[in-house]
C-alpha positions as CSV (number, residue, x, y, z in Angstrom):
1,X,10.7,-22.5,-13.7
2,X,12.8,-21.3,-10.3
3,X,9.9,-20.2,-8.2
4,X,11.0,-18.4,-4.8
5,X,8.2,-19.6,-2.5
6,X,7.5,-17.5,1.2
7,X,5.9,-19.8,3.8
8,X,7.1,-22.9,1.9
9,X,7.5,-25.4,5.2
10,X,3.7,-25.0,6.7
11,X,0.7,-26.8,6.1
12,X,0.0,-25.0,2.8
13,X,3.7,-24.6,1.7
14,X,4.9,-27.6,2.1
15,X,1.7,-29.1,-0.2
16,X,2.8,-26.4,-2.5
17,X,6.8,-27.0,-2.8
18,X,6.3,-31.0,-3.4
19,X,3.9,-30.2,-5.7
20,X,5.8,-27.8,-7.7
21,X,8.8,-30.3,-7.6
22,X,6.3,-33.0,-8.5
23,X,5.7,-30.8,-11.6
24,X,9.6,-30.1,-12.9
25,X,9.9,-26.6,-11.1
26,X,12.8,-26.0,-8.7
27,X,12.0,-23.7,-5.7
28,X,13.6,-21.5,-3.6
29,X,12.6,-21.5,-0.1
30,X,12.7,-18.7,2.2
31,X,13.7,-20.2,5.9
32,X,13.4,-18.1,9.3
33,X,15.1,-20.9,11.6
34,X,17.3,-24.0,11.4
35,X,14.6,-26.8,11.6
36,X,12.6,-24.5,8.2
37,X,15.9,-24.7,6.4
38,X,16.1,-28.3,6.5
39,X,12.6,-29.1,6.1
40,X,12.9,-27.7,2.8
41,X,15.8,-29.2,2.0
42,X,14.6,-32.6,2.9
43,X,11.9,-31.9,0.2
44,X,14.4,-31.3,-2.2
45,X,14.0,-27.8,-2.2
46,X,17.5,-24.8,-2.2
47,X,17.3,-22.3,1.0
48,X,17.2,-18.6,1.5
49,X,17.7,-17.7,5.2
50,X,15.5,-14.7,6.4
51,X,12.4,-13.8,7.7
52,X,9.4,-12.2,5.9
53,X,10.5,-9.2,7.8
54,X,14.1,-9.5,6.2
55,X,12.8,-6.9,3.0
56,X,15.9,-7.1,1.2
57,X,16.1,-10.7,1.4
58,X,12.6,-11.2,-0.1
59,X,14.1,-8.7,-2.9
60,X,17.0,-11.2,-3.7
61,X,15.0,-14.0,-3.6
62,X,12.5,-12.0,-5.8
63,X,15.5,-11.3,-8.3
64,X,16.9,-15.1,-8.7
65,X,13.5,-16.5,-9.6
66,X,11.0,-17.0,-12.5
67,X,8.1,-16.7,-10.5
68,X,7.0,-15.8,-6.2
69,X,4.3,-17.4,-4.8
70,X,3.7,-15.9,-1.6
71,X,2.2,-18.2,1.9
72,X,4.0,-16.6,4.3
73,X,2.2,-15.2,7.4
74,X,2.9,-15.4,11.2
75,X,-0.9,-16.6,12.5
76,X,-0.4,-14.8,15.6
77,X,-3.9,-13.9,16.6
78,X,-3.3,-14.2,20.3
79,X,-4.5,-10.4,20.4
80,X,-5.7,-7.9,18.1
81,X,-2.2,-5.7,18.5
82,X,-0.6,-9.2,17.4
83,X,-3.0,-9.7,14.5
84,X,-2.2,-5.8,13.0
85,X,1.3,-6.4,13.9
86,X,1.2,-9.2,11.3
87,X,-1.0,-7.7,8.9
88,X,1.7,-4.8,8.4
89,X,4.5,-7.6,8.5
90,X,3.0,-9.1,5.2
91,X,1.5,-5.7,3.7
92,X,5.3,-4.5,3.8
93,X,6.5,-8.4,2.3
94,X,4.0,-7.9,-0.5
95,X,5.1,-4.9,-1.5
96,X,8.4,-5.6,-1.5
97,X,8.0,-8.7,-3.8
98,X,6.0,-7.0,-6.1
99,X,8.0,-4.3,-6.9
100,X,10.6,-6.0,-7.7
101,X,8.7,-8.3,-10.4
102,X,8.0,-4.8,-11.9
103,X,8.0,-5.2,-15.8
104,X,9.4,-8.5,-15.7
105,X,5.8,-10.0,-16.9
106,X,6.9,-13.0,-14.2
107,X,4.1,-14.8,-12.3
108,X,3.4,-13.5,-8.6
109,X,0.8,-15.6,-6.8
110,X,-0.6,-14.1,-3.2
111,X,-2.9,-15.8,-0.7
112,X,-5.8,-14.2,1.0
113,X,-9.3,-15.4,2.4
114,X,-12.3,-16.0,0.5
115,X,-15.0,-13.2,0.9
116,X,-17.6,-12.8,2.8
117,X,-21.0,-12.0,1.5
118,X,-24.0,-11.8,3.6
119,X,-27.2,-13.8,2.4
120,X,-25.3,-15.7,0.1
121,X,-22.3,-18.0,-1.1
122,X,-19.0,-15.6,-2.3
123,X,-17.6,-16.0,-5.3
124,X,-14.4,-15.4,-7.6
125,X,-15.8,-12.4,-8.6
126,X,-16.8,-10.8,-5.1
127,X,-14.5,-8.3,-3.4
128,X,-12.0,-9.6,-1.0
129,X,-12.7,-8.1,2.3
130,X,-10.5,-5.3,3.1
131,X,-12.5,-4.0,6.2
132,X,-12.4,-5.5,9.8
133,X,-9.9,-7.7,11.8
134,X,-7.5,-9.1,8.8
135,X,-9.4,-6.0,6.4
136,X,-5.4,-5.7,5.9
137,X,-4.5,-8.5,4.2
138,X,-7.5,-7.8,1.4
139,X,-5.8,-4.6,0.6
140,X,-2.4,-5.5,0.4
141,X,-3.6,-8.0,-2.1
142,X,-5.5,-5.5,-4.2
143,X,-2.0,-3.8,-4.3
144,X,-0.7,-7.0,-5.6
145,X,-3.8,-7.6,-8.6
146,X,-2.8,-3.8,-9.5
147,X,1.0,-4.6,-10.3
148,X,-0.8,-6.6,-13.3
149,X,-0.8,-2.7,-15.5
150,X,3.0,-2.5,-14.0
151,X,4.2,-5.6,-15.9
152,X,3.5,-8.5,-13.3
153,X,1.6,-11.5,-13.8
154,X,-0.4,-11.4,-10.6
155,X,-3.0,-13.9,-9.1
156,X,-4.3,-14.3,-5.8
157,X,-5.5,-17.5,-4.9
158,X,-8.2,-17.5,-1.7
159,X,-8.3,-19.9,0.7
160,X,-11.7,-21.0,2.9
161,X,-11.6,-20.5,6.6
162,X,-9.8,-24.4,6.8
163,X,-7.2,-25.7,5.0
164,X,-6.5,-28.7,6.2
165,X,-4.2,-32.3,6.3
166,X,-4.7,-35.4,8.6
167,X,-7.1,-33.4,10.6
168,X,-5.0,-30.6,10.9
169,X,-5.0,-27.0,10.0
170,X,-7.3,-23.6,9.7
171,X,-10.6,-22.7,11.9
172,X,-11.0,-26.6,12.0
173,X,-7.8,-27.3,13.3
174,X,-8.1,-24.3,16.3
175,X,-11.5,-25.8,17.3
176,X,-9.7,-28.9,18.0
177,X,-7.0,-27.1,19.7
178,X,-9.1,-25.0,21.9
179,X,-11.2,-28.4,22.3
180,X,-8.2,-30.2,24.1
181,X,-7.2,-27.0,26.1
182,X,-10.5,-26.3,27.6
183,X,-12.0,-30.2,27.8
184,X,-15.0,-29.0,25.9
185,X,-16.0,-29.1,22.2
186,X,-17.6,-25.7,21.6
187,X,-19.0,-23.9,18.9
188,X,-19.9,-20.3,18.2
189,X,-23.9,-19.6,18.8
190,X,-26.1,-22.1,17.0
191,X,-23.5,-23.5,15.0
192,X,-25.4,-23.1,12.0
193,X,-22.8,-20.5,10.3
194,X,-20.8,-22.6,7.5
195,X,-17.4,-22.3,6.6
196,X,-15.5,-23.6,3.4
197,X,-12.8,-25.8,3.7
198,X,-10.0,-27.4,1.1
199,X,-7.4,-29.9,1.5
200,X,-3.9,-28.6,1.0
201,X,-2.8,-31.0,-1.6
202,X,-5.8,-29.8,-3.7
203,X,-5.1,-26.4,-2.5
204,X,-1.2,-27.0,-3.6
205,X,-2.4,-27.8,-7.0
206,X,-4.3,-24.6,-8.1
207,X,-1.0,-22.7,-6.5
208,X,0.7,-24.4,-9.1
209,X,-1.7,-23.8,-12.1
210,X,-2.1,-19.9,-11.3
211,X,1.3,-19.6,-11.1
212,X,2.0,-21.5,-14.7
213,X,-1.4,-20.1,-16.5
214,X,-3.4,-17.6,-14.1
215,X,-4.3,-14.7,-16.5
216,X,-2.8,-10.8,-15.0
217,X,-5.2,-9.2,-12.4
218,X,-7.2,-12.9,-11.6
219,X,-8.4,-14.1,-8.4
220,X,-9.2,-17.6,-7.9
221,X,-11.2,-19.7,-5.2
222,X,-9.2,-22.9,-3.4
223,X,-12.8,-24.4,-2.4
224,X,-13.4,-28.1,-2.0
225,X,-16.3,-28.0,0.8
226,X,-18.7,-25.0,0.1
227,X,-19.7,-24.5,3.3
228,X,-20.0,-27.3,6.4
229,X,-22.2,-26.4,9.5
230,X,-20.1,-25.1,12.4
231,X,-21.6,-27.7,14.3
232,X,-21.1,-30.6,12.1
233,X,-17.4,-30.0,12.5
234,X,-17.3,-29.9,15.7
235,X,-19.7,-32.9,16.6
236,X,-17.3,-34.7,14.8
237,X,-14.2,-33.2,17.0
238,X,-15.9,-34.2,19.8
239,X,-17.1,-37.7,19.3
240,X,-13.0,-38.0,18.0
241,X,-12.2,-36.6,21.1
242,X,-14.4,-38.0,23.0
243,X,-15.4,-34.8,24.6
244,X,-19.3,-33.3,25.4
245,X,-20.2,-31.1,22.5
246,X,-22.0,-27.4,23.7
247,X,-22.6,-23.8,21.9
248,X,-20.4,-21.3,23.3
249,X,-20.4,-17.3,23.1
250,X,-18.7,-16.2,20.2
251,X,-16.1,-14.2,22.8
252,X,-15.3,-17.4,24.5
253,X,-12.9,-17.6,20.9
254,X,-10.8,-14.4,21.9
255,X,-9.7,-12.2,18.8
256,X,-11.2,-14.3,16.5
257,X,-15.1,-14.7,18.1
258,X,-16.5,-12.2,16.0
259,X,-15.1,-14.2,12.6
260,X,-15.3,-17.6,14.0
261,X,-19.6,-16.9,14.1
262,X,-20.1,-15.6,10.6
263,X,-22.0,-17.8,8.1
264,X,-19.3,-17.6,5.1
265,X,-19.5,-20.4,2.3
266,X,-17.8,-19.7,-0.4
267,X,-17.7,-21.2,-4.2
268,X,-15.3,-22.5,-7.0
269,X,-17.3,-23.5,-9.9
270,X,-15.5,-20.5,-11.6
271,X,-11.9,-21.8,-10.7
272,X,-12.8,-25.5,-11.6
273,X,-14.3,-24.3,-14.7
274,X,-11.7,-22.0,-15.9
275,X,-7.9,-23.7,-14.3
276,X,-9.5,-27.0,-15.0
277,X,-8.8,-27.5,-10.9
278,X,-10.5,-30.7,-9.4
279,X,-10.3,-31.0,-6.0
280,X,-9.9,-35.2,-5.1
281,X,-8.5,-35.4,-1.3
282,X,-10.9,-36.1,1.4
283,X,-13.8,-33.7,2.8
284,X,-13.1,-31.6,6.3
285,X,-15.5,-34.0,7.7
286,X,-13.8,-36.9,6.5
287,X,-10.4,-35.6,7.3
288,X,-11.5,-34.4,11.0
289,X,-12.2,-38.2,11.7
290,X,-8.4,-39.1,11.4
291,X,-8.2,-36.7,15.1
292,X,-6.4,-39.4,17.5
């Protein structure tokens, strides 16, 4: 299968196109900048230049393909003007990809977060969140799941708060971030609110079994860790650090304060069950300790 893959040279993608070569699929990678380009074509991977903004290159991409799985996303959440400026970036990519799978019965595989569901741990068949800061993103993906009346072989698959590699990535990864900017190791309130977390070769793997086997209309849950402690995490940034650990206000996180405080585990024993998906990598926690 020729799969055109959006975000293919991230943390995520990357996983994704060496595990979809790894698997006998050739992919098509959509590039925004030199050094993209030949990051993908290091992996092994053939080059479409444009950005997700680029409509009509996402169509031709679209047309020369099997199958779209779509990663892209800028992460700009440096304000909440830049966050809805992305949010209608990828509403408008989605869209544009998924129309033009339209009664072709090829796979379309989207990304969005895993629920949250107050009192309790989420699962595959909870609502994706389509209210709030990234409310967006839930919606656009709904639009996606719909396509599957229209002749489209959709899936979304939803990733935890952190995906992560060597330490690297999601909530996890700007904790550590914010940790080295600021000299302090801080956490949101008590730190008792848990987040889910997955590594992104696991992750990479359930990409590639939605998009080879995912039924129409299905949603699926990339979920390794159900749901670490907030302050777990971060003890363990700081004594890798070697920085003092403290609770902070939740607005001491900027645009993201409000999100970064929730208690949202999430759960997979639906996804395992049904894809046969195993995650096998290392935990967040036991990831987070590779932090030089």
């Amino acid at each position: 299968m020729k799969v055109f893959v959006t975000g293919g040279t991230g943390l995520i993608g990357s996983a994704v196109v060496a595990e979809l070569l790894g698997h006998g699929h050739a992919v098509l990678v959509l590039a925004r900048s030199e050094a993209s380009a030949a990051a993908a074509e290091k992996a092994g991977a053939e080059v479409l230049r444009g950005s997700l903004a680029d409509l009509d290159v996402l169509r031709a991409g679209t047309a020369q393909s099997d199958g779209v799985i779509h990663l892209a996303f800028s992460n700009d959440f440096s304000s909440l003007d830049a966050v809805a400026r992305s949010v209608a970036e990828e509403t408008a990519a989605i869209a544009a990809l998924g129309e033009e799978l339209v009664g072709s019965d090829r796979p379309f595989v989207t990304v969005s977060g895993t629920p949250y569901v107050a009192g309790r741990v989420s699962t595959e068949a909870d609502a994706p969140s389509t209210e709030g800061l990234v409310g967006g993103r839930g919606r656009a993906v709904l639009a996606a799941l719909d396509l599957a009346s229209r002749g489209v072989r959709t899936s979304a698959v939803r990733l935890p708060r952190t995906v992560h590699n060597e330490g690297k990535g999601g909530f996890a990864g700007m904790l550590t971030s914010i940790a080295r900017q600021t000299g302090v190791a801080g956490y949101p309130g008590n730190g008792e609110q848990r987040w889910p977390a997955v590594h992104a070769l696991d992750a990479a793997v359930l990409f590639r079994l939605a998009l080879e086997s995912a039924p129409a209309g299905s949603s699926w849950h990339a979920v390794a860790d159900e749901g670490d402690a907030v302050r777990d995490i971060v003890t363990v940034i700081g004594e890798q650090l070697g920085l003092p650990v403290q609770s902070l206000p939740p607005e001491s996180f900027g645009a993201l304060g409000a999100v970064f405080a929730m208690d949202q585990p999430s759960s997979s024993t639906h996804t395992q069950d049904a894809l046969g998906w195993k995650p096998i990598q290392p935990s967040l926690l036991e990831d987070l300790r590779r932090i030089s």
